[in-house]
C-alpha angles and dihedrals in degrees: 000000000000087000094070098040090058092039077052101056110028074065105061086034094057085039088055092036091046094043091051099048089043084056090047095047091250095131130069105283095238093056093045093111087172099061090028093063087043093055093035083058091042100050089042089050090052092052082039086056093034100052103013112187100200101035096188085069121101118236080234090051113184110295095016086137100035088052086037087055085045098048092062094034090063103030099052114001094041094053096046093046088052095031087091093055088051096050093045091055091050086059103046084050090052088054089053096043105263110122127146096284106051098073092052116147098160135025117211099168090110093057120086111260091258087066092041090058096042090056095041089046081048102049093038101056088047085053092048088045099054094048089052084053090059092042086076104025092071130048107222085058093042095062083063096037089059095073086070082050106053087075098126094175117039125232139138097273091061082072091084100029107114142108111298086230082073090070079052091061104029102042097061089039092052084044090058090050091057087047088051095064115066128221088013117140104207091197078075092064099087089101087059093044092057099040085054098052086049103048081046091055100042089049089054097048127105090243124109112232130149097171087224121244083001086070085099100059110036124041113250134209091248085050094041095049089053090058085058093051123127101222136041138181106264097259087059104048086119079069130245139239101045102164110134093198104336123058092194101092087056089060086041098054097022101251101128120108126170115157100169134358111216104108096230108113137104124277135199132051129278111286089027079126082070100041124104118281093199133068087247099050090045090055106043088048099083098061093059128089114285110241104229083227094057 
């Protein structure tokens, strides 16, 4: 017992220690995840001000603060405040036998680190996908997934604003990726973390960007917006569009969908005029009832 109380709280210790001395600069710049979330907004708001899409919308558009609040509350104090619980599972998987090697399925250990990323960047946004997938298909995760969805005016922000129970779902999901590679240090991933907040941000801002023939391959802020679109042709109510940096799973499994490409279209989900307004009320939603006509 006293095991996993020490595994609990060296873990939320380390979290508090590593996140104040990010914010410091007392960590390697490249794995400053603090400052680095704070320059990648800011350089995807600049592009948002300098080459607008929808130009009727402010520079402030409607819920900048409350996504800004959201976007620190579940990239940093979420994740110290959960970092404990995580900490405390690990262990007790150690003492039945399930450690990060037992899961294994391939082992990349042979391959040089710019292959290693590729396919951990790979396996980890179809995990990612698949789990956003779920995320719609069935109704009790829908009811948290609908905070992401009460953004009735895009920008980057918007990227990190969602129930904290996603975090829940997604994070052991995204763990059993990582077992799943052999030979793979995680502590290497910073190059895909960053990549990933990047690509999120840029497919939330008000900017219009297909990247071309790549369009096919990586999700774009004209796919992504109609993922967040109100309404959808009948044989599409489950949603579209669910690639969280690559596109490329929705062509795969038919899931793409972009009739036009102006901007200009409604967002949100029927009875958004009834949800919260406020980070509390969003967060509480999801543990009450369903309405069978939500």
């Amino acid at each position: 017992m006293v095991e996993y109380f020490n595994a609990f709280s060296n873990a939320l210790v380390g979290t508090v220690d590593w996140t104040w001395k990010s914010i410091i600069f007392e960590v390697p710049w490249y794995t400053n995840y603090f400052w680095g979330l704070i320059f990648i907004s800011l350089f995807v708001w600049g592009l948002e001000i300098a080459f607008p899409w929808r130009r009727g919308q402010s520079i402030i558009r409607k819920d900048f603060w409350l996504d800004g609040f959201y976007m620190f509350f579940n990239f940093f104090l979420f994740s110290i405040a959960i970092s404990g619980f995580y900490s405390l599972f690990e262990q007790i998987g150690r003492d039945i036998g399930i450690t990060m090697t037992s899961l294994v399925f391939f082992d990349i250990s042979g391959f040089p680190m710019w292959m290693q990323l590729i396919i951990f960047f790979i396996v980890l946004d179809f995990v990612q996908w698949f789990t956003h997938v779920l995320l719609h298909k069935y109704s009790v995760l829908w009811q948290f997934h609908k905070v992401h969805h009460s953004v009735e005016e895009m920008g980057f922000a918007a990227h990190l604003r969602y129930h904290w129970m996603e975090n829940i779902l997604y994070k052991p999901l995204k763990t059993f990726g990582v077992m799943i590679l052999g030979g793979f240090e995680p502590q290497q991933a910073f190059i895909v973390h960053f990549l990933a907040i990047s690509i999120g941000h840029l497919n939330h801002a008000n900017i219009r960007l297909t990247w071309g023939p790549l369009k096919y391959v990586f999700n774009n802020p004209v796919m992504h917006l109609w993922h967040h679109a109100m309404y959808l042709p009948e044989n599409r109510k489950k949603g579209v569009n669910f690639g969280i940096s690559l596109s490329l799973w929705d062509y795969i499994f038919r899931t793409n969908y972009i009739p036009e490409a102006d901007g200009e279209i409604a967002l949100g989900f029927k009875g958004l005029d009834k949800f919260p307004k406020n980070f509390l009320g969003q967060n509480a939603y999801g543990f009450r009832k369903p309405k069978s006509t939500a």
